[in-house]
KENUVO-660532 format. One line per 4 residues: number of its first residue (from 1); their letters; for each residue z, y, x of N, C-alpha, C, CB. Coordinates in Angstrom, 2 decimals, always signed. Glycine has a CB too. Layout:
REM KENUVO-660532
NUM = a = Z,Y,X,Z,Y,X,Z,Y,X,Z,Y,X; ...
REM end
This chain:
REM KENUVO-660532
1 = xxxx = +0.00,-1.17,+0.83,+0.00,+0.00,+0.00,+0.00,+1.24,+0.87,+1.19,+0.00,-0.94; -0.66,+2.31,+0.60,-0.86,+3.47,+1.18,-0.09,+4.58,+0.57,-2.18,+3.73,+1.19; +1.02,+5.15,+0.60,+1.40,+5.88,+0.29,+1.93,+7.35,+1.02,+1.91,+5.25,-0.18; +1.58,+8.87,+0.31,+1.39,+10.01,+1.16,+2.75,+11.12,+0.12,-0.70,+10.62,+1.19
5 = xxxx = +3.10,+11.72,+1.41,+4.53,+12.46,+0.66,+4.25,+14.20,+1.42,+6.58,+11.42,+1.39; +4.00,+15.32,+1.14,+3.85,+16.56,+1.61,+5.56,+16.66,+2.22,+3.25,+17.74,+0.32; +5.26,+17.27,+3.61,+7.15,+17.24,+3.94,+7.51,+18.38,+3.92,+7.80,+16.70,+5.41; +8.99,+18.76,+4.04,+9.70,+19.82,+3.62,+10.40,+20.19,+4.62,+10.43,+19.65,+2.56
9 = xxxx = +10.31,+21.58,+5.01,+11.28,+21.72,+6.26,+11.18,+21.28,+7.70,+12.32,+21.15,+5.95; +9.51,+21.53,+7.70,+9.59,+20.80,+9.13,+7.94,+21.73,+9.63,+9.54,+18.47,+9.01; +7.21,+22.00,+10.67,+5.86,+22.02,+11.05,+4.89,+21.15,+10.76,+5.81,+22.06,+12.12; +5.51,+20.19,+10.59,+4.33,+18.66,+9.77,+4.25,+19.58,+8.62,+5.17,+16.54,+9.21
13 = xxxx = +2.89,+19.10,+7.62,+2.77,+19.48,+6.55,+2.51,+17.72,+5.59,+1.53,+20.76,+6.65; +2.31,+16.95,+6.41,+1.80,+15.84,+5.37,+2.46,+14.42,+6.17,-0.23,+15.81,+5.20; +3.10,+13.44,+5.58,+3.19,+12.35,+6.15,+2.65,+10.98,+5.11,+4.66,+12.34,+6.61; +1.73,+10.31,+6.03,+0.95,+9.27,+5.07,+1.21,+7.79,+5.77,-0.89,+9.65,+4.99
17 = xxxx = +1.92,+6.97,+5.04,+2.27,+5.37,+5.75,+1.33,+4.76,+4.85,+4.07,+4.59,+5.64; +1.33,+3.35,+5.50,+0.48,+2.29,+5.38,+1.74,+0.64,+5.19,-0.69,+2.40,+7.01; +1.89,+0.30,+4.23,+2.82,-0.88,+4.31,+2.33,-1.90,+3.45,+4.25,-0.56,+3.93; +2.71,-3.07,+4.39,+2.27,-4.27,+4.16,+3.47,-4.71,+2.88,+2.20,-5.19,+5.68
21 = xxxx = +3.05,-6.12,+2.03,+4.22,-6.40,+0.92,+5.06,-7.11,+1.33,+3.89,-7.00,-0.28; +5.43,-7.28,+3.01,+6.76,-7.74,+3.47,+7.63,-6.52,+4.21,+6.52,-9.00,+4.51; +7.04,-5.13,+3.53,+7.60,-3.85,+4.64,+7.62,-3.50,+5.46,+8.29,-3.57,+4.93; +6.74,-4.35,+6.38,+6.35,-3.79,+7.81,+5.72,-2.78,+7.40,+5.48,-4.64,+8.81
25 = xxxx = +5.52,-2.34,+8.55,+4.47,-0.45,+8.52,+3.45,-1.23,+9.29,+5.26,+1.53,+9.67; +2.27,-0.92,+8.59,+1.06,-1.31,+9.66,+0.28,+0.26,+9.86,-0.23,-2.71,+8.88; +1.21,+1.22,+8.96,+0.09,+2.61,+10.11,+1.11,+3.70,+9.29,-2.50,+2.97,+9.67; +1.60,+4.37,+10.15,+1.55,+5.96,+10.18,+1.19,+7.10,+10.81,+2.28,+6.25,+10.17
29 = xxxx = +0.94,+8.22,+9.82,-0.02,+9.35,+10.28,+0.74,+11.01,+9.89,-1.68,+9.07,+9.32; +0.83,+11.91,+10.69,+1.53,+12.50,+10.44,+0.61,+13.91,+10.89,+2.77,+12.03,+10.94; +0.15,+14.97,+9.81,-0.45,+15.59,+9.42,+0.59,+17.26,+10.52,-0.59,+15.19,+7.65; +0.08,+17.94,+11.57,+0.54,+18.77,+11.84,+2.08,+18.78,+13.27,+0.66,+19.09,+10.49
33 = xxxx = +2.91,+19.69,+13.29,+3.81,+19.31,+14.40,+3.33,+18.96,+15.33,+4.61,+18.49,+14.24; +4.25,+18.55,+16.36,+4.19,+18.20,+17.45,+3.33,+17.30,+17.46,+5.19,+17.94,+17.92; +2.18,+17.12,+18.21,+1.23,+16.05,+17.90,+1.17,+14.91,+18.79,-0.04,+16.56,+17.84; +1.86,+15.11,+19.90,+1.72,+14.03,+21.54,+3.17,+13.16,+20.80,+2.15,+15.22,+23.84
37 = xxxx = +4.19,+14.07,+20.48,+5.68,+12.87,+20.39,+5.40,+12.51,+18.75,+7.81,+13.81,+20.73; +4.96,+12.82,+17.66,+4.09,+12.23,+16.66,+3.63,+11.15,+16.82,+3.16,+12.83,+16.39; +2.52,+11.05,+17.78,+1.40,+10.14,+17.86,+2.34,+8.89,+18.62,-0.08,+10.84,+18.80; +3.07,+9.01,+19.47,+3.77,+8.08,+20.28,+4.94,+7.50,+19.10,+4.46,+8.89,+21.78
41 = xxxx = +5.65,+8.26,+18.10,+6.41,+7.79,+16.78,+5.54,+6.78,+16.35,+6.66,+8.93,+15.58; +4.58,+7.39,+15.46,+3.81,+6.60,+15.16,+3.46,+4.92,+15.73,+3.02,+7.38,+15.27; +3.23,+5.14,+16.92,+2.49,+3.92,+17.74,+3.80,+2.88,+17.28,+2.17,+4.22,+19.82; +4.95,+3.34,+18.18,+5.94,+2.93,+18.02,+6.82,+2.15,+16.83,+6.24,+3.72,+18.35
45 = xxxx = +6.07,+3.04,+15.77,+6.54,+2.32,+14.42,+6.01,+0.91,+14.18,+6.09,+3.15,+13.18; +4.47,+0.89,+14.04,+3.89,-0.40,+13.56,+4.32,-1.61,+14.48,+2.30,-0.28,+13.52; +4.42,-2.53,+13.05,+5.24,-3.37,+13.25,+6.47,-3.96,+12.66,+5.41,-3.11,+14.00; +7.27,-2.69,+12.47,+8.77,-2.78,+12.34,+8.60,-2.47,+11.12,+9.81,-1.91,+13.20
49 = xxxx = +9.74,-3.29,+10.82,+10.12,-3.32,+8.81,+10.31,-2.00,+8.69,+11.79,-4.25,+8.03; +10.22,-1.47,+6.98,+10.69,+0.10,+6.75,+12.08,+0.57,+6.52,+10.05,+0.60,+5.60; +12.71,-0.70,+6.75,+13.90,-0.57,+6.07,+14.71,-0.23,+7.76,+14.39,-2.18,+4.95; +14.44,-1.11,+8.37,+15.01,-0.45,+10.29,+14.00,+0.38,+10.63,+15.10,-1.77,+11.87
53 = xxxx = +13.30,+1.59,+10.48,+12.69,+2.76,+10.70,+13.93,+3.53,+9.85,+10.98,+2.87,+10.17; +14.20,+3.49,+8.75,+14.79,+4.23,+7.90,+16.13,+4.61,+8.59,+14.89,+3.53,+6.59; +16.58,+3.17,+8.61,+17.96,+3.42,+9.11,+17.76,+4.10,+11.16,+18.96,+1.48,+8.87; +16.66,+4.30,+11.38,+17.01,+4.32,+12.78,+16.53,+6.26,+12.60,+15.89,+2.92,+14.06
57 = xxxx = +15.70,+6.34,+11.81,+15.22,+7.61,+11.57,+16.07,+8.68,+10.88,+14.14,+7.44,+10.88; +17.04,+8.48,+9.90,+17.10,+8.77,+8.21,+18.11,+9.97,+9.09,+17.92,+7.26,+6.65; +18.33,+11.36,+8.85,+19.35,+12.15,+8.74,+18.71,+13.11,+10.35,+21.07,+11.16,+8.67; +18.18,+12.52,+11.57,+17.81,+13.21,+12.39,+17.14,+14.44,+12.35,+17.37,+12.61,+12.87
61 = xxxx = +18.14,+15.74,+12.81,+17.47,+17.01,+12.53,+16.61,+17.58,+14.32,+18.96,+18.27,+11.83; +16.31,+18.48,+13.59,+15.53,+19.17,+14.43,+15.78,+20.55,+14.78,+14.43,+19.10,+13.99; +16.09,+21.03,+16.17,+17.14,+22.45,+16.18,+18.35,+23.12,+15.15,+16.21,+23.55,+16.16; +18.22,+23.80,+14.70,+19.33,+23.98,+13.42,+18.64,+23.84,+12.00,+20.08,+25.60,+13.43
65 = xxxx = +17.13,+23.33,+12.16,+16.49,+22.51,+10.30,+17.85,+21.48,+10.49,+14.19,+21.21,+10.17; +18.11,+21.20,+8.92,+18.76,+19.91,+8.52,+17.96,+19.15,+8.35,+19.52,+19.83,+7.51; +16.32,+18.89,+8.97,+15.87,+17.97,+8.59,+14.90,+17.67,+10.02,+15.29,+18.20,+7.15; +13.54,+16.68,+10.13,+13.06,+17.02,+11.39,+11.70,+15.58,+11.21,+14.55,+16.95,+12.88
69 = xxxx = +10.19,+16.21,+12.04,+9.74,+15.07,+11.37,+9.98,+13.43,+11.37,+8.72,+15.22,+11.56; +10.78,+12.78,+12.39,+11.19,+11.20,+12.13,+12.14,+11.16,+10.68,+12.23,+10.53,+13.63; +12.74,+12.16,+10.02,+13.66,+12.33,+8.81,+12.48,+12.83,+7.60,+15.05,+13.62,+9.16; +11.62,+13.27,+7.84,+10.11,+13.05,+6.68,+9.79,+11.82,+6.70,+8.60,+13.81,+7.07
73 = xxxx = +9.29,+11.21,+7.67,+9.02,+10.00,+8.25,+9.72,+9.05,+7.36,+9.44,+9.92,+9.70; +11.14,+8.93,+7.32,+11.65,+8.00,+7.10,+11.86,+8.66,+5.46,+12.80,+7.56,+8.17; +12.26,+9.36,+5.02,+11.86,+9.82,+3.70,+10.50,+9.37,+2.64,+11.73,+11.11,+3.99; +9.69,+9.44,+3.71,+8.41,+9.06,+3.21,+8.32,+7.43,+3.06,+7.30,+9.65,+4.19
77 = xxxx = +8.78,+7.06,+4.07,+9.13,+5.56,+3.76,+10.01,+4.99,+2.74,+9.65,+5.07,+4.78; +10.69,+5.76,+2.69,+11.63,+5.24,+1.04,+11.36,+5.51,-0.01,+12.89,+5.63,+0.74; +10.63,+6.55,-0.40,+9.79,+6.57,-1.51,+8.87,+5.63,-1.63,+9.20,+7.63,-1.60; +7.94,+5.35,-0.19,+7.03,+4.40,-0.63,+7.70,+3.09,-0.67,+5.84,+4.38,+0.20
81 = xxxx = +8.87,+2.78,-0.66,+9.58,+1.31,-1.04,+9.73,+1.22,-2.06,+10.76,+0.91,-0.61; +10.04,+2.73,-2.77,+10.43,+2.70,-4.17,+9.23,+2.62,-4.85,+11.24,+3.86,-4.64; +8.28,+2.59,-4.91,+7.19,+2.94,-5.17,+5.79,+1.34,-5.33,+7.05,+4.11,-3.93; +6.72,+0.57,-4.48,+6.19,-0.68,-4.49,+6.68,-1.73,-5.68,+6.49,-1.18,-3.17
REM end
């Protein structure tokens, strides 16, 4: 399932995952921000269930945002769980 979430509070403007129906991530893409430590998140993800992205991602901010893009990231991933 392909699912895409616009993020909030961050220089990303778009985060779009790709998950298989055992919750692995087989692709994420992240629209804007930092694009070199993005692209290396990304790489890094596929593979791994959404549920340990979540928990390894979920609450990480970014300077004084309460939020930051691996915390879209993993946002975006729980919607698209819910969503399955």
């Amino acid at each position: 399932m392909t699912y895409e979430r616009r993020n909030r509070g961050t220089c990303s403007v778009l985060t779009k995952v790709e998950l298989n129906s055992d919750h692995t991530i087989e692709s994420v893409s992240v629209l804007g921000g930092c694009n070199g430590n993005l692209k290396g998140i990304c790489q890094l993800l596929k593979g791994m269930k959404a549920e340990d992205a979540i928990a390894r991602m979920e609450g990480t901010t970014c300077g004084s945002k309460p939020t930051s893009c691996p915390d879209q990231i993993a946002q975006t991933l729980k919607e698209a769980l819910a969503a399955m």
